[in-house]
N, C-alpha and C positions, 0 to 999 in steps of 0.2 A: 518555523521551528517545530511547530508541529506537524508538519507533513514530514519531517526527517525522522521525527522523535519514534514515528508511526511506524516507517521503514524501516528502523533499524530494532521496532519491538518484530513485527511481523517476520524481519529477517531469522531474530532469533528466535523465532516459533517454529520457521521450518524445522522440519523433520529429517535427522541427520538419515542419507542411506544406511538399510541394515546390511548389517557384517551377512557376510554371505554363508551360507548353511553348508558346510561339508559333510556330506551324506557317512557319518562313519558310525561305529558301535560307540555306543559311551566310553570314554576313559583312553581312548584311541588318540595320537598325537596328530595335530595338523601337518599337510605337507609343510615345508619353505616354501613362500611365494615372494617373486621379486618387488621391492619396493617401491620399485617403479611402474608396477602394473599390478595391483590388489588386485582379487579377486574377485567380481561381480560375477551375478544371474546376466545382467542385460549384456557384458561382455563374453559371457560362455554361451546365450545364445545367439547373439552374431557369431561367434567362431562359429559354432556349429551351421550354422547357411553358410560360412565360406567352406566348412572341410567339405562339402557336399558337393558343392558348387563347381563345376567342368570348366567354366570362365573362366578358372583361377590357372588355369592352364594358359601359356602361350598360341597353341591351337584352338582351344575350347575340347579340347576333347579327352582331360582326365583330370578327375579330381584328387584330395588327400586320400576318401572314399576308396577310389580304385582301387588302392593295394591294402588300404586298411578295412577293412570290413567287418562289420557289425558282426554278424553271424559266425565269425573264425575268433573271435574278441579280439576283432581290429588288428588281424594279421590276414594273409591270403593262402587259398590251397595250392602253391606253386612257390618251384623250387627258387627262384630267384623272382624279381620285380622286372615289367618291362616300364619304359619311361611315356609321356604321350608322343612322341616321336615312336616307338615300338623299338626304341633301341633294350637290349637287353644288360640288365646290373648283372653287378657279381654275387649280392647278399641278399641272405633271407630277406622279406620286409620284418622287421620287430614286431610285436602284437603291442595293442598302448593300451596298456594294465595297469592300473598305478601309478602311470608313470610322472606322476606330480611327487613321489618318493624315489625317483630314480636321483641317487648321487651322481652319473656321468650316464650320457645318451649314445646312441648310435654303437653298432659292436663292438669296438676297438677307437675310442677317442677320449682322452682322459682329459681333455680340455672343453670338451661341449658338455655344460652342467646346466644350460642353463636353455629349456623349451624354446624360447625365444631366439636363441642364437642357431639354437637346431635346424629349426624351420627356415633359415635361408638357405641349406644346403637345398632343399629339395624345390623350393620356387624358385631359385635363380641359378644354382649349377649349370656347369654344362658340359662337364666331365664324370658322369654321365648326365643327358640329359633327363631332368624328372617330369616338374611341371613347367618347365619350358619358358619363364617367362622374360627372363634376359632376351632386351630388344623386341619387348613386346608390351614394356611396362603401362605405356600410354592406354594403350584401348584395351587392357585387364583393367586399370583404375577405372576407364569409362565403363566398363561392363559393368562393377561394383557401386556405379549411381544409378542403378534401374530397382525397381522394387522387389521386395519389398525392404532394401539396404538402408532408402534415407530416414526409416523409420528406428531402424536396427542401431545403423552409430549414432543417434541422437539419444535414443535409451543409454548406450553404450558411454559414449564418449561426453556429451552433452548439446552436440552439433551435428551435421551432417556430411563435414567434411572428411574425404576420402583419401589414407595414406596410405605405406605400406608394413609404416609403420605399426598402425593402428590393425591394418589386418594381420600383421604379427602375433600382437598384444591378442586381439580375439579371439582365434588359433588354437594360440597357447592356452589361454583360459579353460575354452572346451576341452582341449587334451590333458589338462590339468583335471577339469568336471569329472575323469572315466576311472571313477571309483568303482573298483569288485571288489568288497568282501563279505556278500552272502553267501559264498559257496554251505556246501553242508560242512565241511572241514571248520567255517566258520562260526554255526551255530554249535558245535561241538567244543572246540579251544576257546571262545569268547561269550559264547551267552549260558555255555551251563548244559543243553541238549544234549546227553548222553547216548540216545538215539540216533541221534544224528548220523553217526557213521555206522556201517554194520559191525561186527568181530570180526571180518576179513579185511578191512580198510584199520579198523584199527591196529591189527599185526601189521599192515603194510607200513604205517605212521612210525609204530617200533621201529621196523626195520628201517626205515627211511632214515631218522635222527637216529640211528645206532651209531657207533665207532665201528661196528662192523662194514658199514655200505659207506658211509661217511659223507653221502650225497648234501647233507646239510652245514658242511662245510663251505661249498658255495653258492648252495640254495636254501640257506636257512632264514628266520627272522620270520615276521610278518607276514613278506610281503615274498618270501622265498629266491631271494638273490642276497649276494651281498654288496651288491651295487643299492643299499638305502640309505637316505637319510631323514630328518623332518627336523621338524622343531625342537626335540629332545635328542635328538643326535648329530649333530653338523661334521660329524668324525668323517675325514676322507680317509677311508679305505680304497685297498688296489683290487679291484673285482674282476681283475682281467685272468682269464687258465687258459693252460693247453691242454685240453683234454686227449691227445694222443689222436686224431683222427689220421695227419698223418706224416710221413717220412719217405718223403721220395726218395728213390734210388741217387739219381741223376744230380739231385740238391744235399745231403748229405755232408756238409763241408761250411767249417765254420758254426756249428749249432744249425746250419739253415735247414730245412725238412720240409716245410712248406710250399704252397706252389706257392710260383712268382705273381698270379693272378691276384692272391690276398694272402698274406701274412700276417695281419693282424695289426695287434700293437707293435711291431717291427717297423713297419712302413711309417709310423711317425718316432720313432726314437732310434732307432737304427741300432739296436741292440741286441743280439744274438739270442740272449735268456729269453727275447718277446718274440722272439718266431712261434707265429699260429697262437698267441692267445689273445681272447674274445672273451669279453664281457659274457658274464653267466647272467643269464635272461632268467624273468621271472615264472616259477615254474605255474601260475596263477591261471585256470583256463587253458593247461597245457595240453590239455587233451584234443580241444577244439584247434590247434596252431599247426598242425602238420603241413609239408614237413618240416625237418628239423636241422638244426646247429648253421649256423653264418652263411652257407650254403645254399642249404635245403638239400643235402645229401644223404639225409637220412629219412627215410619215408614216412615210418610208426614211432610208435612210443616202443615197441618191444622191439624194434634194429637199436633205438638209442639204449635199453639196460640190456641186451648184448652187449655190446660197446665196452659201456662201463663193467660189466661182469666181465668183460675177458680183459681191462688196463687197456685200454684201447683199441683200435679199429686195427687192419689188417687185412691191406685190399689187394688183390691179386690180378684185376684189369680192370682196364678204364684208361686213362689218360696219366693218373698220378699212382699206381702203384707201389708199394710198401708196407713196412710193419709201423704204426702210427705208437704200437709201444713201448716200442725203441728211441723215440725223440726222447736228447738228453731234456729239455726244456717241457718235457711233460710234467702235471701238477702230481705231487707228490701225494694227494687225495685220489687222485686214478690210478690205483692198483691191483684191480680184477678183487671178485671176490665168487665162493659158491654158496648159490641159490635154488633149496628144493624145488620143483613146482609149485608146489601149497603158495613157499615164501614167493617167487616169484608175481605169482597170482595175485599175491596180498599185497604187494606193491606197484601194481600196475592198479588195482583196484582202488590205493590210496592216491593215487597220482588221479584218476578221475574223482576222488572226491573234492578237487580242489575247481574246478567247473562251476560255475558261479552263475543259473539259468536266467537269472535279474538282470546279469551286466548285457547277456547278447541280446535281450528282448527290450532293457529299457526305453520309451519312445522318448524320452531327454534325450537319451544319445544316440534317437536313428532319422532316418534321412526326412528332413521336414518339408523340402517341396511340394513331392505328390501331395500332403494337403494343403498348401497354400495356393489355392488357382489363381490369386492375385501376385502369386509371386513370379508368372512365367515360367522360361525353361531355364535349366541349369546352364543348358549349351550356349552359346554364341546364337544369334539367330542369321 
């Protein structure tokens, strides 16, 4: 009896795990994290050895890394993603900014809310292929029991055993972990720093949330989309626009305008008004994301306010051809507007204040192998 009596004191002496520390400004609201996978340190960093990790590929030869990269804040300088297969997508890769605030994932899917369900898109697809690992599942699980992993999910999980579930769950965690909000924009709106932006980023701010540009219509809040939510807001909002890029000739018929390549929110509701609209990404770090819009058909940040300053694109060759400010289904916030130089200048200036030099350098969120020599190589050997 006393040997039970001892167990069951010492049980309840252990030390409950601490809640996990969300790197945010005081008074800041928590993402939503699913019930089913809290939030831990020892699970955001196993995620972070698998986002790395080239095994996690059906080849061994790309990882999440590949198209997200540190240095662009986890987007790539190319117009579209190739897959490890070298097949070529059709869309931007997204930059993952925040994106433990993101209300709905991926450009155009009003049903993927949830990190966890995301990430089977790009490990087991095969329309396109990503990381390839449909019919390869066996020897990726076996690659994930080499080290330094059995030390990883036993922090993580409590054991050592290896799913793909549980690499989900990890994944997620870390994509969850990639908080920016020190840009200078944010010592300035949040901590008080007055300094912080110059008098020509400040007019750009004016202008930016004006009714005149109205850009903050679908890039406002926080977190600068209106695809957020968190703990004080679980409001689903529709964050999908057509921002007018474009109207083909040839498509024309029925609302359609879009090429048949990607249409957007159309492609899953088959709705005429969703021809061409795409989730508004967050403008967080936009400066390092080039290029730009679902594409990557837009090069700079000054092709994208052309754009918007003329109500849409209006492309004269290439493959899709048209006046993109003609589609009836364009948002009714893209109406062109005129900008002196000065203002133009002041708003491409406030758009790099939103660059965030912590989030691309943190070594929490950059590739951890090269220092672990006990952990081997990323690839297959």
């Amino acid at each position: 009896m006393q040997s039970a009596a001892l167990l069951v004191l010492l049980s309840s002496c252990t030390p409950a795990p601490l809640p996990y520390q969300w790197p945010l400004p005081e008074g800041f609201p928590k993402p939503a994290v699913p019930a089913d996978n809290p939030m831990s340190a020892a699970k955001a960093e196993l995620g972070r050895y698998l986002f790395y990790d080239k095994a996690l590929s059906g080849n061994g030869q790309q990882s999440c890394a590949s198209c997200h990269q540190q240095a662009f804040a986890f987007a790539e300088p190319q117009a579209v993603s190739a897959g490890s297969t070298g097949e070529q997508h059709r869309r931007n890769a997204l930059a993952l900014v925040n994106v433990a605030y993101n209300k709905t994932l991926t450009w155009a899917h009003p049903d993927l809310q949830q990190i966890e369900q995301q990430l089977l898109i790009p490990m087991f697809g095969e329309q396109p292929v990503e990381l390839g690992i449909s019919g390869h599942e066996q020897q990726v699980l076996q690659q994930l029991k080499r080290g330094p992993y059995p030390a990883l999910f036993e922090a993580a999980f409590g054991d050592e055993a290896v799913d793909f579930q549980r690499v989900t769950q990890a994944l997620a965690s870390f994509v969850r972990s990639l908080v920016s909000l020190q840009a200078p924009f944010d010592r300035y709106a949040y901590q008080g720093d007055d300094s912080a932006l110059t008098p020509q980023q400040i007019d750009g701010m004016n202008l930016f949330f004006s009714e005149r540009l109205e850009c903050h219509h679908c890039h406002g809040g926080f977190n600068f989309t209106q695809s957020t939510s968190h703990e004080k807001q679980p409001l689903d909002r529709r964050p999908f626009h057509n921002t007018g890029l474009y109207f083909t000739g040839r498509q024309q018929v029925a609302g359609q305008g879009y090429p048949d390549k990607d249409r957007g929110l159309a492609e899953l509701t088959m709705q005429p008004d969703d021809d061409g609209r795409f989730r508004a990404p967050t403008l967080r770090n936009i400066a390092l994301t080039a290029p730009y819009m679902h594409d990557g058909s837009v090069a700079t940040l000054e092709d994208v306010l052309d754009i918007y300053q003329q109500g849409g694109r209006q492309t004269r060759e290439g493959a899709w051809p048209g006046d993109g400010r003609l589609h009836p289904a364009k948002s009714n916030f893209v109406k062109g507007f005129d900008l002196t130089a000065e203002e133009r200048a002041a708003v491409l200036a406030f758009l790099q204040s939103l660059t965030d030099p912590h989030f691309i350098t943190n070594p929490a969120y950059a590739d951890p192998w090269p220092a672990s020599p006990a952990a081997g190589s990323r690839s297959q050997p």
